[in-house]
Backbone bond lengths (Angstrom), bond angles and torsions (degrees), N, CA, C in turn:
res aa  C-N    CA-C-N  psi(-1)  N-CA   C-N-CA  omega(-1)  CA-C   N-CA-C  phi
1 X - - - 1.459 - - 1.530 111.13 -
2 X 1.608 102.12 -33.96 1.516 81.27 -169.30 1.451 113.92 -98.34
3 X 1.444 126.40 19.32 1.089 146.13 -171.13 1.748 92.21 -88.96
4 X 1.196 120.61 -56.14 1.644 145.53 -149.16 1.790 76.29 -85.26
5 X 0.936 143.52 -41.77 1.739 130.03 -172.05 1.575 100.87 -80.78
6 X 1.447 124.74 -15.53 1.412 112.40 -161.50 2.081 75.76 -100.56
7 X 1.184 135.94 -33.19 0.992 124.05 -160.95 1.534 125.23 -80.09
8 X 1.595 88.30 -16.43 1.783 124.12 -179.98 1.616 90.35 -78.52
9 X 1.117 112.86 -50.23 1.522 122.63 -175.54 1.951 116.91 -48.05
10 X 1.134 103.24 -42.32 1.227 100.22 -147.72 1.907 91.90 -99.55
11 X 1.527 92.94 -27.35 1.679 102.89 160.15 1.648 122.57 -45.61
12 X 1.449 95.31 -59.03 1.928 103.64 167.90 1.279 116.98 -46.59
13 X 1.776 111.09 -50.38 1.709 101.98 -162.70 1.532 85.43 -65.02
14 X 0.972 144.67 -54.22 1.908 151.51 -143.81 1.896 89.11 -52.82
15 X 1.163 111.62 -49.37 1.336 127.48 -170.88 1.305 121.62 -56.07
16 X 1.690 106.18 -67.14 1.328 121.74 159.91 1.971 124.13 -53.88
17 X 1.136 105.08 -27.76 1.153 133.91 174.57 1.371 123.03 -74.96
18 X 1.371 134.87 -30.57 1.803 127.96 -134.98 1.508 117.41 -46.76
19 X 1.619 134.39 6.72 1.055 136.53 177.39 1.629 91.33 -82.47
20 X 0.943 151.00 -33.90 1.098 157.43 -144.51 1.614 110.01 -105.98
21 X 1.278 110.28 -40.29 1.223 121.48 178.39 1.798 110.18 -35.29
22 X 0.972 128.29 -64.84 1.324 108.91 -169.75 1.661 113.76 -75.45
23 X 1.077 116.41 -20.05 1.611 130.80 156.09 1.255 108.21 -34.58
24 X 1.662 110.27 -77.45 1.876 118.12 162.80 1.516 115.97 -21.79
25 X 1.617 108.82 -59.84 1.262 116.31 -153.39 1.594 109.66 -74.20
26 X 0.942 107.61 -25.81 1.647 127.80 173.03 1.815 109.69 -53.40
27 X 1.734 93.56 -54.35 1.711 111.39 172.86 1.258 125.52 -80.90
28 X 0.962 129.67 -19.32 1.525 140.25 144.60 1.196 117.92 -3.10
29 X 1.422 122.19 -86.04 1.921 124.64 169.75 1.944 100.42 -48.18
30 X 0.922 124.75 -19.09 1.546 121.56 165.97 1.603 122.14 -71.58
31 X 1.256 104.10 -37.72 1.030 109.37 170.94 1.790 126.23 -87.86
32 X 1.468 115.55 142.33 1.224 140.96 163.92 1.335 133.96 -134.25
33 X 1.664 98.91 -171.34 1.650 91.85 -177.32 1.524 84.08 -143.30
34 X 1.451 105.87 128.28 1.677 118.00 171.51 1.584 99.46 -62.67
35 X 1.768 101.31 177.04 1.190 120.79 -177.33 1.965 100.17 -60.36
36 X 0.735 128.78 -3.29 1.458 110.53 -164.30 1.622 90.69 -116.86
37 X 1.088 134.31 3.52 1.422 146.29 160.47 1.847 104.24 100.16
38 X 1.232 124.77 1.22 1.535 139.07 -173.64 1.845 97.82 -85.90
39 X 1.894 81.70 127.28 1.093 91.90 -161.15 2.166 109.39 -84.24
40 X 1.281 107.15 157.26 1.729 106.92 -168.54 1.371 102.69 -145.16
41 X 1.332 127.92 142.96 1.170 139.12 143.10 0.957 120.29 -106.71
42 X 2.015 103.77 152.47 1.365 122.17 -173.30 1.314 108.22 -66.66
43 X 1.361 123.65 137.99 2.012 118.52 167.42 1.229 95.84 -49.96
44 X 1.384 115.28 153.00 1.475 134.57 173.01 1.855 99.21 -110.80
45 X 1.435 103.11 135.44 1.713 118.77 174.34 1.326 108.92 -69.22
46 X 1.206 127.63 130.56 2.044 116.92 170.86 1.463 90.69 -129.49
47 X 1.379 91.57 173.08 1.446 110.45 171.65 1.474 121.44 -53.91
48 X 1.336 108.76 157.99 1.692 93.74 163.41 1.972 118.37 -77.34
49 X 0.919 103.13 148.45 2.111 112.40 -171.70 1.239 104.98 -94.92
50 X 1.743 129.63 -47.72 1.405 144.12 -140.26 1.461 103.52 -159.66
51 X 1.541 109.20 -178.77 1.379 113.48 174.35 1.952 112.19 -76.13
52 X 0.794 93.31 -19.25 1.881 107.59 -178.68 1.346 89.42 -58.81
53 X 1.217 145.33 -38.12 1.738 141.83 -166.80 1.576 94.67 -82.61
54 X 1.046 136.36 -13.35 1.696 119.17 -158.99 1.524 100.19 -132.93
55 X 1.439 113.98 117.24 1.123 119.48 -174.67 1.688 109.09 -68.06
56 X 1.373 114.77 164.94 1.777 97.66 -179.03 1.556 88.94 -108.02
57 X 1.440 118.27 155.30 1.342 113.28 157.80 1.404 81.66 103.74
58 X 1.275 148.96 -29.32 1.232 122.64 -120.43 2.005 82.30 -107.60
59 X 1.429 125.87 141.49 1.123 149.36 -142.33 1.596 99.34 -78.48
60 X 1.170 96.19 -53.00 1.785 122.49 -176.47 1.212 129.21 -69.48
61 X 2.135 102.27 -12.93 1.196 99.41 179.77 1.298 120.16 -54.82
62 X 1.258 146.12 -173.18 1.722 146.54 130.39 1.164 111.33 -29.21
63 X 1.281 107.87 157.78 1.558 106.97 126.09 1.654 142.49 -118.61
64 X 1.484 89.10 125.93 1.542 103.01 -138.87 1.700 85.63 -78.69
65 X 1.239 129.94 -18.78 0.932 154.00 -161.00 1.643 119.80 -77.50
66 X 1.691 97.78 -25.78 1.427 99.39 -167.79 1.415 100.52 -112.39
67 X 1.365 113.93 159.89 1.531 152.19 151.71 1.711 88.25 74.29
68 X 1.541 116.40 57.55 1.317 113.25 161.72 1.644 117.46 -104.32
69 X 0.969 127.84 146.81 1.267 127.00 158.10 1.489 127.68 -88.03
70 X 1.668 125.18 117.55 0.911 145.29 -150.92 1.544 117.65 -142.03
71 X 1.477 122.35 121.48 1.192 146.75 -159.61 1.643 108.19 -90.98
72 X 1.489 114.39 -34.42 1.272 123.76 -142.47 1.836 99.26 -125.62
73 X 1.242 127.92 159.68 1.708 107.85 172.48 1.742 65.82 -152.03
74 X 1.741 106.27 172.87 1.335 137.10 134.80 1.534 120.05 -126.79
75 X 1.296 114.69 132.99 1.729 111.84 158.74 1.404 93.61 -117.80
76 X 1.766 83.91 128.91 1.228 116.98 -155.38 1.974 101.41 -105.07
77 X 0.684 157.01 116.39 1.682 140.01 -157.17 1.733 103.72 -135.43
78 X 0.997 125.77 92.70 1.526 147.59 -156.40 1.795 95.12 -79.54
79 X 1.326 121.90 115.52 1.352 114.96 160.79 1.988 102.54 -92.84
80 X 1.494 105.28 100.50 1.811 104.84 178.23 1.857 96.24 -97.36
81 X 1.150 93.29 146.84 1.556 131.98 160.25 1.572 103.70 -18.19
82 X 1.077 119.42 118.09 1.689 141.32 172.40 1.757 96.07 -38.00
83 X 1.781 104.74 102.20 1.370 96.31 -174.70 1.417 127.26 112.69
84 X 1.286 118.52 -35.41 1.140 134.52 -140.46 1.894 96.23 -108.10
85 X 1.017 117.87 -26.06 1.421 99.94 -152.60 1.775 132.87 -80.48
86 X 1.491 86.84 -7.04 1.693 109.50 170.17 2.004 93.83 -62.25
87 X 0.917 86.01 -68.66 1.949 109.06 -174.38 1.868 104.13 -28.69
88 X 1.659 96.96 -57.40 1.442 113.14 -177.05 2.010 106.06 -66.14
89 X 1.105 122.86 -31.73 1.584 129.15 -157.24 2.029 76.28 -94.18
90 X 1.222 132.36 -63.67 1.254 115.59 172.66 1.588 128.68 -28.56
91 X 1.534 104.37 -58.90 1.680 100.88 170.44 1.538 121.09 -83.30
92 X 1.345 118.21 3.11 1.558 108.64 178.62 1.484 84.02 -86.27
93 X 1.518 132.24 -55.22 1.302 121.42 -141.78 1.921 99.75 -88.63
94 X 1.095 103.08 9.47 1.700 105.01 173.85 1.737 110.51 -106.71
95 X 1.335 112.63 -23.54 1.634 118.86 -177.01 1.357 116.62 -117.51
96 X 1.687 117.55 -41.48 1.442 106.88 -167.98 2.157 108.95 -120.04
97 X 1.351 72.44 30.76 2.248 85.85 163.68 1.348 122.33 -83.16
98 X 0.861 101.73 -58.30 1.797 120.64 174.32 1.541 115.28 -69.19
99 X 1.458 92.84 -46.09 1.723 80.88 -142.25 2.012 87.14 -103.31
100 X 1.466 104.45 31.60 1.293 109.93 156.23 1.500 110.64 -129.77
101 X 1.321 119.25 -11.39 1.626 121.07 145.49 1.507 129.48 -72.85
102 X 0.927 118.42 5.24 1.429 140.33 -161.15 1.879 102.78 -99.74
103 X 1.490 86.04 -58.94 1.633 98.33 169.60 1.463 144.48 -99.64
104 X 1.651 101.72 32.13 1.316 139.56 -154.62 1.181 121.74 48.19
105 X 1.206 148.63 13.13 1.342 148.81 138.62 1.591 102.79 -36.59
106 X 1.342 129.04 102.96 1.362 114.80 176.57 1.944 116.23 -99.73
107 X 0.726 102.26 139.13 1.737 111.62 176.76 1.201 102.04 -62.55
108 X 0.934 146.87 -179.88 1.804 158.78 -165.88 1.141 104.23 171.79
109 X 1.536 151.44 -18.64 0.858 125.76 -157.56 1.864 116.87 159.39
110 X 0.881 115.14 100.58 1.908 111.99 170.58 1.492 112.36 -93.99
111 X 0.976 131.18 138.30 1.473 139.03 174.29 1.847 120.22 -140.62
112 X 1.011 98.03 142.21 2.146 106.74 157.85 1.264 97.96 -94.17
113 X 1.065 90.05 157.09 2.244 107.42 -175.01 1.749 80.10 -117.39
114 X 1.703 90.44 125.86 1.887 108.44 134.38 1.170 118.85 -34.16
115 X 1.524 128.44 101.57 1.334 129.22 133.97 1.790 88.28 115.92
116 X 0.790 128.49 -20.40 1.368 134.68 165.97 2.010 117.10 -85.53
117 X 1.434 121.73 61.77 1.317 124.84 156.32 1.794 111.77 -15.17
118 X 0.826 104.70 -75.08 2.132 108.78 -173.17 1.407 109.37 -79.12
119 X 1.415 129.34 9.22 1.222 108.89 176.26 1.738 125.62 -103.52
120 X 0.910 115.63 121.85 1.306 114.21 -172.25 1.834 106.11 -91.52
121 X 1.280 140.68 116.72 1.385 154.33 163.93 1.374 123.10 -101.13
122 X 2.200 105.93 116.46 1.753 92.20 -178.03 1.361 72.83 -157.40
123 X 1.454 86.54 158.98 1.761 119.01 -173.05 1.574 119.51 -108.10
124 X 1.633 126.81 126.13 1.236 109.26 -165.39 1.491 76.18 -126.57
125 X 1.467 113.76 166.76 1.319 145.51 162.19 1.533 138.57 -110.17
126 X 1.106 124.53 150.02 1.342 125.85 -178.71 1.374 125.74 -135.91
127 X 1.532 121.57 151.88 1.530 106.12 -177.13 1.600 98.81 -69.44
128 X 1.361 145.24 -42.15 1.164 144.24 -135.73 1.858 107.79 -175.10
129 X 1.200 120.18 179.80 1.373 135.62 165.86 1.698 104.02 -61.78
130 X 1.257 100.99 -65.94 1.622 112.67 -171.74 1.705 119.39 -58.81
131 X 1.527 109.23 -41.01 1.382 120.14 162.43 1.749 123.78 -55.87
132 X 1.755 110.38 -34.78 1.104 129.18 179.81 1.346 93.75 -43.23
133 X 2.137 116.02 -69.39 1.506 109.95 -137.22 1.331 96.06 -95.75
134 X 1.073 134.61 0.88 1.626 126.24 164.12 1.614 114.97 -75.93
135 X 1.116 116.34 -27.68 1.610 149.48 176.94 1.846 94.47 -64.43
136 X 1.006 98.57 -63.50 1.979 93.02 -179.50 1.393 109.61 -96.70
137 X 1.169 134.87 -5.08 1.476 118.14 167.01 1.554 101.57 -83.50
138 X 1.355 125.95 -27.65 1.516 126.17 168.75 1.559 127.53 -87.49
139 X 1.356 118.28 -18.94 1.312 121.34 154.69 1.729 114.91 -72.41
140 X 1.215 131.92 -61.81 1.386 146.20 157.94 1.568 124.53 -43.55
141 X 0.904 106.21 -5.52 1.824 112.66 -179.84 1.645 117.47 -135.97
142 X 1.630 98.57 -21.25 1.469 106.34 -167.05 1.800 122.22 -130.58
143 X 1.527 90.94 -9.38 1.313 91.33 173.23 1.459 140.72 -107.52
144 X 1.318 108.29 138.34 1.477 108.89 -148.05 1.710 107.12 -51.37
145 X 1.436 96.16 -60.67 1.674 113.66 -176.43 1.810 97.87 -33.37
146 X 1.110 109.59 -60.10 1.646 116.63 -171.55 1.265 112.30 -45.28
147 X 1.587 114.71 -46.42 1.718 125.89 -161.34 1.627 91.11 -89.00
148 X 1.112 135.40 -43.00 1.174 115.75 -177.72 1.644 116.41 -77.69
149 X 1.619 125.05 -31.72 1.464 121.35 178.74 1.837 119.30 -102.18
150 X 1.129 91.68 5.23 1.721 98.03 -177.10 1.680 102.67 -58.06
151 X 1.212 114.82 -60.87 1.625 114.15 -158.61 1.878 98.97 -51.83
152 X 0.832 114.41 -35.42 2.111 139.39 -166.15 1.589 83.90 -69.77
153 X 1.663 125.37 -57.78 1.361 102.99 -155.10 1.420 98.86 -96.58
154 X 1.434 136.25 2.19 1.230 129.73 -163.80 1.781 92.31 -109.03
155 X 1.049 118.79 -11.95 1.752 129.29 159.46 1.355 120.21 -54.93
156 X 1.072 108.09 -22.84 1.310 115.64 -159.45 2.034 103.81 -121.28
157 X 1.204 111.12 -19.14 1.586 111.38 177.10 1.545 101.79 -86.81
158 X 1.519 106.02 143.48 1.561 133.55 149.15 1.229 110.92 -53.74
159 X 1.980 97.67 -80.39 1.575 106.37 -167.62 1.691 89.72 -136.09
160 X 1.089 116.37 166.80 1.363 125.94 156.68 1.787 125.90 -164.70
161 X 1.826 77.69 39.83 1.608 85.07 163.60 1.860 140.42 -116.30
162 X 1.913 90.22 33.42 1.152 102.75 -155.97 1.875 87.16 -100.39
163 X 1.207 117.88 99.50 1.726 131.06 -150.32 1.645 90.95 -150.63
164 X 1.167 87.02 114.12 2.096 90.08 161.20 1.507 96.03 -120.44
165 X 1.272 105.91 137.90 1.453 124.88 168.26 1.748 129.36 -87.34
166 X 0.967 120.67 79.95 1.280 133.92 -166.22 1.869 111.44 -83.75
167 X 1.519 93.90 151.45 1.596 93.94 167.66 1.792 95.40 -124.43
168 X 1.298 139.56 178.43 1.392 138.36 176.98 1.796 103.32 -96.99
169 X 1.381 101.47 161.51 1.367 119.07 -168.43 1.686 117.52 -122.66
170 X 1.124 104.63 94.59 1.444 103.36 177.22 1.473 121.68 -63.86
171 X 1.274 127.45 119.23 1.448 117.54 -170.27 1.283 113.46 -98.20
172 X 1.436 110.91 -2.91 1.691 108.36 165.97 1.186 111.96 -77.01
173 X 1.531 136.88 -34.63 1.522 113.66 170.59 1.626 101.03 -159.64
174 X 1.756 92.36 62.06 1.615 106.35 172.42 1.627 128.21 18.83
175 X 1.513 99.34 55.15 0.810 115.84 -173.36 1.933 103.77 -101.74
176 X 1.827 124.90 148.47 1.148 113.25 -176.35 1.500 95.98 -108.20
177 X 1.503 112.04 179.37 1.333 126.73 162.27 1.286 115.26 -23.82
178 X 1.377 123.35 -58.87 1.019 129.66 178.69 1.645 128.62 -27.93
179 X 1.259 92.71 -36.58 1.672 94.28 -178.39 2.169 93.70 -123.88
180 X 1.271 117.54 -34.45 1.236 88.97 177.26 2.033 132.42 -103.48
181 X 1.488 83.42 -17.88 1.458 90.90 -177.22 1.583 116.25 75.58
182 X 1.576 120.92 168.28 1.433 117.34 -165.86 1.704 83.94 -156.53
183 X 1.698 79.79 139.26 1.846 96.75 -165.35 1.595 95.45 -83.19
184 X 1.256 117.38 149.73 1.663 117.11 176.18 1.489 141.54 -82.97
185 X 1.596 82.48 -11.08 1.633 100.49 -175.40 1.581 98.73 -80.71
186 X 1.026 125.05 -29.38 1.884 125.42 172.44 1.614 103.56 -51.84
187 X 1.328 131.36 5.09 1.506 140.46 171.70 1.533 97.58 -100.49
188 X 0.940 136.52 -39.68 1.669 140.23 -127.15 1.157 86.98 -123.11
189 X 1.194 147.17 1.42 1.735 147.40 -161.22 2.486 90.00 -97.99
190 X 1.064 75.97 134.45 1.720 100.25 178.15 1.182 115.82 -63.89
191 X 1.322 117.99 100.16 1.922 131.47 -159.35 2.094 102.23 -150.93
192 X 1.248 79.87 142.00 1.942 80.52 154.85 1.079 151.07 -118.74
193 X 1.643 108.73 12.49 1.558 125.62 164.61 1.569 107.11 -130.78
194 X 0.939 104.55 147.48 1.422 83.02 149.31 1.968 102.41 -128.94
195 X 1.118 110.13 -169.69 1.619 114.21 -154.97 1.692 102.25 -147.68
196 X 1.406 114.19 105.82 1.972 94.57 -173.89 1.788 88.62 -122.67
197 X 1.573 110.77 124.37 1.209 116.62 -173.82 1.681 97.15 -102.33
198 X 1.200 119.35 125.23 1.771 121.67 170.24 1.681 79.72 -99.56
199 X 1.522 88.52 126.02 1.688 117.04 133.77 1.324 144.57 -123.16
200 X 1.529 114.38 113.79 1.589 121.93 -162.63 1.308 104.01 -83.22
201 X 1.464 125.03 132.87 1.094 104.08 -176.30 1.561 99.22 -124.45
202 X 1.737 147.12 104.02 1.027 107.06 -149.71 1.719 114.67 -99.33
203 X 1.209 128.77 138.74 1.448 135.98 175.76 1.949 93.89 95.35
204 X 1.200 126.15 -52.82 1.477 125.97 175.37 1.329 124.71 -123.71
205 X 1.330 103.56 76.62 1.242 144.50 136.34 1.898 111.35 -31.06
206 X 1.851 106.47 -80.18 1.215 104.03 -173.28 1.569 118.82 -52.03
207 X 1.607 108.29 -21.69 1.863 109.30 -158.27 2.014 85.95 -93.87
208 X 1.110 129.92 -10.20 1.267 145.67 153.43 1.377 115.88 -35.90
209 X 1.859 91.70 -68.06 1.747 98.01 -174.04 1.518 114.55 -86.72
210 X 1.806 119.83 -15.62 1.628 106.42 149.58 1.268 110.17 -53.49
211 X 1.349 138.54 -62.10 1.684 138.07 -142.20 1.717 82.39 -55.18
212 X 1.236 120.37 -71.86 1.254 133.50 -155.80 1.625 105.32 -45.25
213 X 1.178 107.83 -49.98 1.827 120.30 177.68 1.670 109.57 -67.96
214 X 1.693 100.59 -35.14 1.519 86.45 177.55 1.430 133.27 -82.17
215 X 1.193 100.86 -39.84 2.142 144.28 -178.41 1.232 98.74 -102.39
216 X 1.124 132.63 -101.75 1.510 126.26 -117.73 1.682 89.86 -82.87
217 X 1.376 138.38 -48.04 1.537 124.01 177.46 1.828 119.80 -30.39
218 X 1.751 83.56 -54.89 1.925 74.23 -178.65 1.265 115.61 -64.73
219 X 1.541 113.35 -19.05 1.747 118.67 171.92 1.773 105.55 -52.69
220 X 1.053 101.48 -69.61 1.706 102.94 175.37 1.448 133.38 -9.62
221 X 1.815 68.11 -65.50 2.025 100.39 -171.07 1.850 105.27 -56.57
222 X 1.578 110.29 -39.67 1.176 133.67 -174.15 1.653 100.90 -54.48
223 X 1.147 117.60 -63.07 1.429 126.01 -179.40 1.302 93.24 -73.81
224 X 1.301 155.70 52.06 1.578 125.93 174.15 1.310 121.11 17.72
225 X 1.330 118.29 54.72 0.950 125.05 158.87 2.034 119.35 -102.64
226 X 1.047 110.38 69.05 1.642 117.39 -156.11 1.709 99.10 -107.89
227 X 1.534 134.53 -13.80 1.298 105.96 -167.03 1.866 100.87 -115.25
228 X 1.689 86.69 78.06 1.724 85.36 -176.68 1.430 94.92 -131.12
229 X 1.400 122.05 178.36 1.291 149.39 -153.80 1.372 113.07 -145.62
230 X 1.708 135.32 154.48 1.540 125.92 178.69 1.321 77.42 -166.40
231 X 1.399 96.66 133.24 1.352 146.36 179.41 1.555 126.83 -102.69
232 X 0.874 123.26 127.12 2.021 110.33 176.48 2.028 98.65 -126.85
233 X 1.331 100.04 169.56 1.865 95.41 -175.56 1.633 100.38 -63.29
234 X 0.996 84.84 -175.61 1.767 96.80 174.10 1.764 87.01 -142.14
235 X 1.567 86.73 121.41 1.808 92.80 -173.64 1.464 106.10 -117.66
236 X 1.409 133.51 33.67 1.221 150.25 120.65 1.468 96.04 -16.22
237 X 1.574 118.31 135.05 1.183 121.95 170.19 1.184 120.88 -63.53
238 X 1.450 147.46 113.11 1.270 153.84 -169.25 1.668 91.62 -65.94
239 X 1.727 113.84 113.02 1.868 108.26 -160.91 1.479 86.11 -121.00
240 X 1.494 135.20 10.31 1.711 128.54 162.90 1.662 101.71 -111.57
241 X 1.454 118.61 75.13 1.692 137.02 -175.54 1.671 86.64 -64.33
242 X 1.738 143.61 -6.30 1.425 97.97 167.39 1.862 103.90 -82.60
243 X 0.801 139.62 23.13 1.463 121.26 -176.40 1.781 100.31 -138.67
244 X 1.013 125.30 74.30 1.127 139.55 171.90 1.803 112.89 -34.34
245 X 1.827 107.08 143.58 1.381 104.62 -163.56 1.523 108.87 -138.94
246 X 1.205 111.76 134.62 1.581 100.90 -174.64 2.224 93.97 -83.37
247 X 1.239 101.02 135.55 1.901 102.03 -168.02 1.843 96.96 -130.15
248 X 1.307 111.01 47.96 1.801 116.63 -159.48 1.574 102.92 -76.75
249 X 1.362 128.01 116.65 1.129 116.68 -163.69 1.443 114.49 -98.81
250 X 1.327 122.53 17.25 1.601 143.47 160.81 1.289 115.99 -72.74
251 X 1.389 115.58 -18.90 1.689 131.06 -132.33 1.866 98.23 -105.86
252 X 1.240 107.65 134.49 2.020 108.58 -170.98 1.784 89.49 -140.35
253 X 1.106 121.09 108.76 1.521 137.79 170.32 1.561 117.98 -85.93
254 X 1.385 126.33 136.00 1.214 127.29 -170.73 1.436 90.55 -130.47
255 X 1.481 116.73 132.46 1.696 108.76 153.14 1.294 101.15 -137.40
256 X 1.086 110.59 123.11 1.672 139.21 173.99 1.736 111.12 -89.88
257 X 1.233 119.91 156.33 1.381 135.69 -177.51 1.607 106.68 -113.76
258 X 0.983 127.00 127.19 1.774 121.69 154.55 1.264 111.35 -150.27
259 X 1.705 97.76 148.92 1.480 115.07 163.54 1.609 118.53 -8.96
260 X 1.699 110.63 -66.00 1.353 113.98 -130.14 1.402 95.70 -167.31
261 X 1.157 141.01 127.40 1.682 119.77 162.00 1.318 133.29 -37.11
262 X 1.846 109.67 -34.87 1.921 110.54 165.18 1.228 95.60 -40.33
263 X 1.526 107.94 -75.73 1.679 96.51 -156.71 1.789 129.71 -53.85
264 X 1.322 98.37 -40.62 1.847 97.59 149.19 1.238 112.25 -21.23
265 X 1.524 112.72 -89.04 1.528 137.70 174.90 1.533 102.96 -16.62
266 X 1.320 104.14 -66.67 1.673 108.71 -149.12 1.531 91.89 -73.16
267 X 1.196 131.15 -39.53 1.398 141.97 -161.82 1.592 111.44 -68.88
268 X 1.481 109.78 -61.57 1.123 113.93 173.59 1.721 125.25 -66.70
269 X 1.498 111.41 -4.21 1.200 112.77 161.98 1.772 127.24 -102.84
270 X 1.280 92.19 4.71 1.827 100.29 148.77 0.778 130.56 -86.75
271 X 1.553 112.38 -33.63 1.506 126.35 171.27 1.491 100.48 -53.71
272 X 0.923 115.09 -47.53 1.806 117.00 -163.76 1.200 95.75 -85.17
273 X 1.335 151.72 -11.71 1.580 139.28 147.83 1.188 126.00 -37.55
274 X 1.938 85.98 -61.67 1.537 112.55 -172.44 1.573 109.57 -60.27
275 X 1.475 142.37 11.02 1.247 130.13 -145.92 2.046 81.20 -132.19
276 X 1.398 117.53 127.55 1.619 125.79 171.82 1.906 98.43 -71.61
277 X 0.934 93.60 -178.51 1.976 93.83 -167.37 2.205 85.64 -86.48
278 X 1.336 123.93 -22.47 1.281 145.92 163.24 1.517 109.74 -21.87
279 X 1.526 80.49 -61.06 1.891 94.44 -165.51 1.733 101.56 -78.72
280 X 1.349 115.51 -58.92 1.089 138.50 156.41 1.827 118.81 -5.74
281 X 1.213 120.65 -64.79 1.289 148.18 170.00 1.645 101.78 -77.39
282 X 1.224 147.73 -21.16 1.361 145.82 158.33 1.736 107.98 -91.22
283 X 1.232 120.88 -23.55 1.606 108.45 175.60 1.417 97.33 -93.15
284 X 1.000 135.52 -30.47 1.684 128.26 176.94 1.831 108.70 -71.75
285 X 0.998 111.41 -22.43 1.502 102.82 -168.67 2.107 101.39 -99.61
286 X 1.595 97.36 1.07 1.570 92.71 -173.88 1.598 86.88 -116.54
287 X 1.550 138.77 -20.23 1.436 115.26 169.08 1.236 111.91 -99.85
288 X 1.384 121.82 139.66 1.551 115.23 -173.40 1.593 104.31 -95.78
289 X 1.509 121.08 -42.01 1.354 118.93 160.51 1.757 107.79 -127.95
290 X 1.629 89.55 163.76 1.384 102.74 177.22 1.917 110.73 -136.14
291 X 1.095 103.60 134.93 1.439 111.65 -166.92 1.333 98.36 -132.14
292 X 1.737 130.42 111.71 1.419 135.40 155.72 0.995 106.59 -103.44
293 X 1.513 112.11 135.05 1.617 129.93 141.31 1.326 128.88 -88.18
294 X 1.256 135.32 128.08 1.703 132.07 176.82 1.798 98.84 -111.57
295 X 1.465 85.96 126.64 1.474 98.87 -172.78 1.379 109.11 -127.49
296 X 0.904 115.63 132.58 1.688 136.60 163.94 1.627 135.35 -96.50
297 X 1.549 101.96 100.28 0.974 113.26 -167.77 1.695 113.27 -54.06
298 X 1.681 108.45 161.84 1.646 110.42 -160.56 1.171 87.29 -82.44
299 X 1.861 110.57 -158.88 1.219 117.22 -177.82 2.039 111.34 -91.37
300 X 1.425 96.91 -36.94 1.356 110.83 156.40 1.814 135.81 -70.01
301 X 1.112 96.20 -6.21 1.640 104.88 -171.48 1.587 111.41 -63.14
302 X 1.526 113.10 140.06 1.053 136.25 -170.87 1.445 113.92 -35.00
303 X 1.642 113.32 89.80 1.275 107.04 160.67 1.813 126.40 -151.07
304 X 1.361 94.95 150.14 1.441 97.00 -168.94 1.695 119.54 -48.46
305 X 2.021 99.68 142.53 1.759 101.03 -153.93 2.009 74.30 -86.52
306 X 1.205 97.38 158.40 1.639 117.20 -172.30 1.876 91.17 -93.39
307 X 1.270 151.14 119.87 0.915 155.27 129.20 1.414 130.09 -31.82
């Protein structure tokens, strides 16, 4: 009987309902009636909505990360707590991977810095300027992972406003993000250092990025030195003022990929063969400072799954 009232039942809503009716009829093989004649449906699978749907860590995710085109980068360089920064690279890469690729904030990259113990270094991406600040007013205001682990990871930072805002640099016809963009998976490619050279150049900057396009690239190429990148600021008004940005418009960024530090080593000292005292005396008088970091990617850091 009480099987025949749940069946009378579900007849009425169909009735009262008929927009629904083939909806029902669809759920039907979902539906049953346990041993006690009470009627149950199977959970239905949906898409994921938010970061709450996507586990972090989890092997199988996507990668939400790869083959995007992106206008915009940050290196982001974390001063964490004396001690702390294994602890801190555990909960970024378990809470804020995904579910800041999710909302186009893309990951690029986690690293430890040479000679720096507490510093934690990682690279995020963007389609554009405009994508950026919708990207952090909705990661920062709306996302779960964030609102529940922020107070935990912000416990644990010094400073974390040492961020230059970059767009990419085409050296075939100095062209920026702006018009060509830089694919993301060239981050995600299988390496064991990576190498980010800041060069300040001050007042000539542009006669900087000829030398480099005219001279010093084929120098590179000469040493096999071919899997690098150059960067200039992106001086777009930085329009999310809580996360402060270094935007130095003197400033020419290189990040290179290698094996191993030997090969760094060995590489970058052909390069410096290959250079007459000529060139030498024109690249010193066009950079005023030079600042490298050698970074070592984590064990999780952004890289393409091999098929």
């Amino acid at each position: 009987m009480k099987s025949m009232r749940y069946t009378l039942l579900f007849l009425l809503i169909t009735l009262i309902s008929p927009e629904s009716f083939s909806q029902n009829l669809k759920n039907m093989n979902k539906t049953a009636f346990n041993e006690k004649g009470d009627l149950t449906i199977a959970p239905q699978k949906t898409s994921p909505q938010n970061d709450f749907d996507f586990l972090e860590g989890d092997g199988d995710a996507p990668d939400l990360a790869a083959n995007q085109n992106i206008k915009v980068i940050e290196l982001r360089n974390y001063l964490v707590r004396q001690g702390r920064r294994d602890e801190f690279i555990n909960l970024f890469e378990e809470n804020f991977v995904q579910s800041q690729n999710i909302l186009g904030g893309y990951i690029l990259g986690q690293y430890r810095v040479k000679g720096a113990d507490d510093n934690f270094f990682w690279i995020r991406g963007f389609k554009d300027m405009t994508a950026r600040y919708k990207y952090l007013n909705d990661f920062y205001f709306g996302s779960p992972s964030w609102k529940q682990h922020k107070n935990e990871a912000n416990s644990m930072l010094l400073n974390n406003d040492n961020v230059y805002l970059l767009q990419p640099l085409n050296l075939k016809d100095n062209s920026t993000g702006a018009e060509s963009g830089f694919n993301t998976s060239w981050f995600g490619q299988e390496k064991g250092i990576a190498v980010v050279d800041f060069y300040v150049s001050n007042t000539k900057r542009d006669k900087l990025i000829e030398f480099v396009k005219k001279k010093y690239l084929a120098i590179l190429n000469a040493s096999k030195i071919e899997n690098a990148s150059f960067w200039t600021s992106e001086t777009a008004p930085n329009d999310f003022t809580g996360l402060p940005v270094f935007q130095d418009k003197n400033l020419l960024v290189q990040i290179t990929f290698y094996k191993n530090e030997l090969e760094y080593q060995s590489k970058m000292k052909a390069a410096h063969s290959k250079m007459n005292d000529e060139l030498k005396t024109e690249m010193a008088d066009l950079v005023t400072i030079k600042n490298t970091l050698i970074i070592y990617p984590t064990e999780k850091s952004f890289l393409l799954s091999k098929k």
